[in-house]
C-alpha positions in Angstrom: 119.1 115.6 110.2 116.2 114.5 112.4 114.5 117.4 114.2 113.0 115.5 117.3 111.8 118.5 118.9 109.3 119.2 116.1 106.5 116.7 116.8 106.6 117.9 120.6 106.1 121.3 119.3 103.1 120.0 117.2 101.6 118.2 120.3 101.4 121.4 122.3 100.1 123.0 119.9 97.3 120.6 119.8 97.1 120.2 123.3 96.9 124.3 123.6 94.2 124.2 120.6 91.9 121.9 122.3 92.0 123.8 125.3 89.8 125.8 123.4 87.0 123.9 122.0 87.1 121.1 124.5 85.0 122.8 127.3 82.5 123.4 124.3 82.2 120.2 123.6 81.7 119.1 127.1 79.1 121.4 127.9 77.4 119.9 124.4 77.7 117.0 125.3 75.6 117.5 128.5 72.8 118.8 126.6 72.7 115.7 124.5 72.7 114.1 128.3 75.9 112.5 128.0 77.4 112.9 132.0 80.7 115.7 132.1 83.5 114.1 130.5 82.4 110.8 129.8 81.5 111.2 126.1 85.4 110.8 125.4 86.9 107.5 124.0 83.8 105.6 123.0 81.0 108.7 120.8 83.4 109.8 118.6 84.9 106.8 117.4 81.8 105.0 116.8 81.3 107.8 113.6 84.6 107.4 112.9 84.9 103.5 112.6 81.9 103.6 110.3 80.9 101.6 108.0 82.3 99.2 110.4 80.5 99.1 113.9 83.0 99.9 116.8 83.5 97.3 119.7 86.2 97.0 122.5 88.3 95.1 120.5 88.5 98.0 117.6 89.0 100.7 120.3 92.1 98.8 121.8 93.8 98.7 118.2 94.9 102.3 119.5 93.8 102.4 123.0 96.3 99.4 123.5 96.8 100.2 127.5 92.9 100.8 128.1 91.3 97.5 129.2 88.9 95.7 127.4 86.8 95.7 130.2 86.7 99.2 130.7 85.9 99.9 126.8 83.3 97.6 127.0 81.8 99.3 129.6 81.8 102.9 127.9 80.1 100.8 125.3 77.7 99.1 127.2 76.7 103.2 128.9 76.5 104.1 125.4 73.5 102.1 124.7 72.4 102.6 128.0 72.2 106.2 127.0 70.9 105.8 124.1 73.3 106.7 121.4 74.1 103.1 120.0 72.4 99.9 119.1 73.9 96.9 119.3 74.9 94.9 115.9 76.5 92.0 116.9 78.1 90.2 120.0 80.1 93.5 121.5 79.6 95.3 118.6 77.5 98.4 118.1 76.3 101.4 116.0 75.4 104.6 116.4 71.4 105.2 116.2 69.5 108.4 115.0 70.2 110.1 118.0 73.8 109.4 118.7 74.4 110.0 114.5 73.1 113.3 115.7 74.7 113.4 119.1 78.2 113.4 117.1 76.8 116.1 114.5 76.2 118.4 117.9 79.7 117.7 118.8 81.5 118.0 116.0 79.6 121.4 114.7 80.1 122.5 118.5 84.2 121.9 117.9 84.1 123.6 114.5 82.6 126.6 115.7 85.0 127.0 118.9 87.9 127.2 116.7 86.8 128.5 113.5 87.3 132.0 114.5 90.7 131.5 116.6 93.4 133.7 115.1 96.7 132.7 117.2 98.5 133.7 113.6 97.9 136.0 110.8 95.7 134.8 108.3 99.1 134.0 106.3 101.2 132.0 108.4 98.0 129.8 109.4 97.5 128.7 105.8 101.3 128.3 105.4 101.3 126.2 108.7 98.4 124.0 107.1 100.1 123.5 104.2 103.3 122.2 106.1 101.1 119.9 108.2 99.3 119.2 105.0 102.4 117.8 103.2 103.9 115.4 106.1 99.9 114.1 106.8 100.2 113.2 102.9 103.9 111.9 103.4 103.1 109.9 106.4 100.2 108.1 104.3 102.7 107.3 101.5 105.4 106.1 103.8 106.9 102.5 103.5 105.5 100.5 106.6 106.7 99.7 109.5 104.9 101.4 110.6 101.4 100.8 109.6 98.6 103.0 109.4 95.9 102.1 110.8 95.5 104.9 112.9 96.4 107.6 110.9 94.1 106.2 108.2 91.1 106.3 111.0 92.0 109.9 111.9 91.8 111.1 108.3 88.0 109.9 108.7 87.1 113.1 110.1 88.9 115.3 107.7 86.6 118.5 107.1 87.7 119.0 103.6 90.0 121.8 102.2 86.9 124.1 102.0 86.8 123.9 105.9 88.1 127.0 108.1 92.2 127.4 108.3 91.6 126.2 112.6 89.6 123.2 111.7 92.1 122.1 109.2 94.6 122.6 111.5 93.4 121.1 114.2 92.8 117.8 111.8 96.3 117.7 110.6 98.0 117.7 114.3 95.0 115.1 115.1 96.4 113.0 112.1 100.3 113.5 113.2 99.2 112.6 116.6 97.4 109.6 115.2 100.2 108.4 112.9 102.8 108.7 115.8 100.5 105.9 118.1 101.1 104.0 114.6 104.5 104.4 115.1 105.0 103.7 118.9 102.5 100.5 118.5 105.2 99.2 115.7 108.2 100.1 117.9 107.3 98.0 121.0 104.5 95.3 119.7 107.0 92.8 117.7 108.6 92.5 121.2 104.9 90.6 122.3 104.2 91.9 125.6 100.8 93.1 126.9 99.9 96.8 126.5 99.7 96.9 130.3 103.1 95.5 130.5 104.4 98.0 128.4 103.4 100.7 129.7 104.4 100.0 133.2 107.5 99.7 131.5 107.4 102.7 130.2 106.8 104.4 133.7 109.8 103.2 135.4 111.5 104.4 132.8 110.8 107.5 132.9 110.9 107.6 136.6 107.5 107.8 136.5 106.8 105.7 139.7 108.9 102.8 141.3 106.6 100.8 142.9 103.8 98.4 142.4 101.3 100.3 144.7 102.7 103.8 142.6 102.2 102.4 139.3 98.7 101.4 140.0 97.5 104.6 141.3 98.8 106.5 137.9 97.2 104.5 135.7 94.4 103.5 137.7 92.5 105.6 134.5 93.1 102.3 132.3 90.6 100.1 134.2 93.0 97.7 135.1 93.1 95.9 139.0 96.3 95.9 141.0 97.1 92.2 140.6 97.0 93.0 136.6 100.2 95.6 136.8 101.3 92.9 139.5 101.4 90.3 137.1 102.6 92.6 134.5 105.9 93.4 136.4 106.4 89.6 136.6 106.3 89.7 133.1 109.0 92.0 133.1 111.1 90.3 135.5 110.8 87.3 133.3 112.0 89.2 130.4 114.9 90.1 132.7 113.9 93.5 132.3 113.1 94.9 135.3 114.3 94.0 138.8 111.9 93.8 141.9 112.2 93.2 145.4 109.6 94.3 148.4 110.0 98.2 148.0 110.7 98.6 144.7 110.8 98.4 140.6 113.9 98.9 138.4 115.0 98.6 134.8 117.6 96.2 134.1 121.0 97.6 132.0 119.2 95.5 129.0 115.9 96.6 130.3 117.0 100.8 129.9 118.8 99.8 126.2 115.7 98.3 125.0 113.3 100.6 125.9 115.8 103.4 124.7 115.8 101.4 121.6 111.8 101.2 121.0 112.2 105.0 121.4 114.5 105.8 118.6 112.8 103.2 116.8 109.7 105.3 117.2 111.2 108.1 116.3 112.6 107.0 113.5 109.6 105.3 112.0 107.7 108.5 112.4 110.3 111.2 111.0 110.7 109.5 107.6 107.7 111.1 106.4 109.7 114.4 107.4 112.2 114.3 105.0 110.7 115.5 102.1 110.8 118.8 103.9 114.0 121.1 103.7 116.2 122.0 106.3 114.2 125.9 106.0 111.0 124.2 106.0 111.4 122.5 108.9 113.0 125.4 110.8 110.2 127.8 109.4 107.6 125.1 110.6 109.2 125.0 114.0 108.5 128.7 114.4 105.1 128.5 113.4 104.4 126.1 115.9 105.7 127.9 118.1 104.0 130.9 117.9 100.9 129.0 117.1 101.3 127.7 120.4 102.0 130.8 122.2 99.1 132.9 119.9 96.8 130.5 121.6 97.7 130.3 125.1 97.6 134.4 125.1 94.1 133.8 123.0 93.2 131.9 127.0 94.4 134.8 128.8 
């Protein structure tokens, strides 16, 4: 029996655990004189594509919606700040001070959540262990899909001398990593652009129904209006969307496709899940849930 509720549980559980180290490492990040928010998507994954330098290119492996344009240009500020050194043609390193930029950062998160006690001391280690055992499944599972992001999430993994939170908090990282790995092999075979996709992906879940709509909610990806223009035409072509003046619409192929990448996702990243039993997985539902709930109350 597949439990689809469980990695939604696990995602708000991460979601309400980085609620609160995030602010930290914001305000860290300032002192290192990165601007509010904008240390996200380009600091971080320079350390964690190392030995390898990081480039636009190697961001979009994951970031497959973001534009290259845009990644290039959180790249680009990155040297401008200081923090990397170029290596190549769009390719960069961290330098001494970004190296210990990310140190700053990461001890700041670490410290934030190292103390958090949404659980007993018990039921955290038991959730760890739960998490523990489908991060090692998920590594060992036959491909599709592959696992390339889970594999550059388990980069940062602290160690099992590291506090019960930080471990934690890397295990839901890696489940959150290895289900991108799983979306990316549900919908890339079909060969239409990330952009495409996810415009897609917002009419069908009634997330806009117009051009003009659809631009302004993911105006956050860097790409123009006459990009999610041409990616609708795209769709049409596929025959599977319909568009006229006013608005967007999945075709009856269009909605059993896209319902189809979804299981497909699904499917691909629950096989790891089966080498838990049927009181395991309702055990580890309750624990996320109170995890959850331990946290938000930890907030309030």
């Amino acid at each position: 029996m597949v439990h689809t509720d469980l990695w939604p549980l696990a995602r708000e559980a991460l979601q309400a655990l980085t609620a609160h180290y995030g602010p930290a490492i914001d305000h860290a990040a300032e002192g290192v004189g990165i601007p509010f928010g904008e240390w996200y998507g380009w600091l971080m994954a320079a350390r964690i594509f190392e030995p390898d330098p990081v480039s636009a290119a190697r961001l979009q492996r994951r970031s497959a919606y973001t534009s290259p344009a845009k990644l290039e240009e959180q790249l680009a500020k990155g040297r401008r700040l200081g923090l990397l050194e170029p290596v190549g043609a769009g390719e960069y390193r961290l330098n001494k001070a970004g190296g210990a930029a990310v140190q700053r950062l990461i001890e700041t998160a670490y410290a934030a959540m190292a103390p958090l006690r949404p659980l007993p001391e018990g039921d955290l280690a038991r959730l760890a262990g739960l998490l523990q055992r489908l991060v090692e499944a998920s590594l060992a599972a036959p491909e599709p899909p592959g696992k390339w992001c889970l594999r550059t999430a388990r980069h940062y993994d602290p160690g099992a001398g590291a506090p019960v939170m930080v471990r934690l908090d890397q295990y839901l990282s890696d489940l959150n990593a290895y289900r991108d790995d799983a979306h990316l092999a549900a919908w890339q075979p079909y060969g239409v652009s990330g952009q495409a996709w996810e415009a897609f992906t917002c009419l069908w879940r009634g997330a806009a129904t117009t051009l003009d709509a659809l631009h302004t909610r993911l105006l956050h990806r860097g790409y123009p209006w006459e990009a999610y223009s041409a990616a609708l035409d795209e769709l049409v072509r596929r025959a599977w969307v319909t568009r006229d003046a006013e608005t967007c619409r999945l075709t009856d192929d269009g909605r059993v496709l896209r319902e189809q990448a979804e299981a497909n996702t699904d499917r691909y990243f629950y096989a790891a899940w089966a080498g838990l039993s049927e009181t395991e997985l309702a055990e580890l539902r309750d624990l996320l849930t109170r995890f959850r709930e331990g946290l938000d109350q930890l907030r309030t």
